[in-house]
C-alpha positions as CSV (number, residue, x, y, z in Angstrom):
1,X,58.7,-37.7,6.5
2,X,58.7,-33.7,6.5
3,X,56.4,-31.7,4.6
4,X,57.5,-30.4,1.3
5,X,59.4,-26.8,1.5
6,X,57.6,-23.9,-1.0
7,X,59.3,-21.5,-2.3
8,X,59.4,-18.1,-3.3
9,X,60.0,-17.9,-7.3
10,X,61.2,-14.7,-9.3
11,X,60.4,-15.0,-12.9
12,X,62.5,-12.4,-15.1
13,X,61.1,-11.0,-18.3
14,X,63.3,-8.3,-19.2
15,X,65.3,-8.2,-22.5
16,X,68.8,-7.5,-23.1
17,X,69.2,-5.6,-26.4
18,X,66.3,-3.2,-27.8
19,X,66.1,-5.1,-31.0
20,X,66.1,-8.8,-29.6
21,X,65.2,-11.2,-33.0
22,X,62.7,-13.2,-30.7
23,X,60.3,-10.4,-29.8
24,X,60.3,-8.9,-33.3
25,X,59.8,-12.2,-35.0
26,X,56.9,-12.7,-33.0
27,X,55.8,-8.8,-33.2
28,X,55.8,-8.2,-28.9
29,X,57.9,-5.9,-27.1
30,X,59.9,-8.3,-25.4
31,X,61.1,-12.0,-25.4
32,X,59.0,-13.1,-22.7
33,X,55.7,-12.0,-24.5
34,X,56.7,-14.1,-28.0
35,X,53.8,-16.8,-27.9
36,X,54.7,-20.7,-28.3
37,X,51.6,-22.5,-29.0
38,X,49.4,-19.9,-28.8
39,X,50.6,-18.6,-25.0
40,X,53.2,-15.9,-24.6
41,X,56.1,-18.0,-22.7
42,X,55.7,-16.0,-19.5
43,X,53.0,-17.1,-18.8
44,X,53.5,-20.9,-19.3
45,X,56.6,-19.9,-16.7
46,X,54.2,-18.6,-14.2
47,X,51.3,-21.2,-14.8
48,X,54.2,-23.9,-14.3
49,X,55.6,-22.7,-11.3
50,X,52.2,-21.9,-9.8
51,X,51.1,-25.5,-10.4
52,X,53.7,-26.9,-9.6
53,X,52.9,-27.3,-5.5
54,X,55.9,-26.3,-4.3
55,X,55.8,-22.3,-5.0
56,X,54.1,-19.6,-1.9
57,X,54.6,-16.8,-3.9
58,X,55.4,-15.6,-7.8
59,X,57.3,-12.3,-8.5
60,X,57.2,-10.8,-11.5
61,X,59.9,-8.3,-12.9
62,X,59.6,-6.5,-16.3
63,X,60.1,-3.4,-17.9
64,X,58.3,-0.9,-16.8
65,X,57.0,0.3,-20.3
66,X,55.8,-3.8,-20.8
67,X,52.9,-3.7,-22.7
68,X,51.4,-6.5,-20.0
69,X,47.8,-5.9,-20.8
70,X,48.2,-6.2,-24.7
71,X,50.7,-8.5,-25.4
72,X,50.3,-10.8,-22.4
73,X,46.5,-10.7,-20.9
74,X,46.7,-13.9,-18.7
75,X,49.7,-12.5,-17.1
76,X,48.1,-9.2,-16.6
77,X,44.9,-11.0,-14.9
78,X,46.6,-12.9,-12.6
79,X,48.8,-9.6,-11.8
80,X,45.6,-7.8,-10.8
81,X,43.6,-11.0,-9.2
82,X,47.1,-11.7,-7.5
């Protein structure tokens, strides 16, 4: 039997529309950053994928004006611990 093949996974977070119904229900810049359960969703994507076994390597693509550090802190941790 052959080992398992990992991946490389791109997880987008960008929005559509300025005014997207999610993110200003839940009071974040952008869709990805609305919590569920007390976690913004991106980072249940990321935690997923990165426990998941079969994943080398997480990309992560936002907007550049993401509020990253505000509106999703766990994301922006494992940004800067890589």
């Amino acid at each position: 039997m052959s080992a398992a093949r990992a991946w490389h996974a791109l997880v987008l977070g960008g929005s559509r529309k300025p005014h997207d119904p999610v993110a200003a229900a839940a009071g974040v810049s952008i869709k990805a950053f609305a919590r569920v359960g007390g976690t913004p969703m991106i980072e249940r994507v990321v935690a997923a994928l990165a426990d998941s076994g079969r994943i080398d390597g997480i990309t992560v693509c936002l907007p550049g004006a993401a509020p990253v550090d505000a509106e999703a802190p766990g994301l922006a941790a494992a940004l800067r611990d890589g």
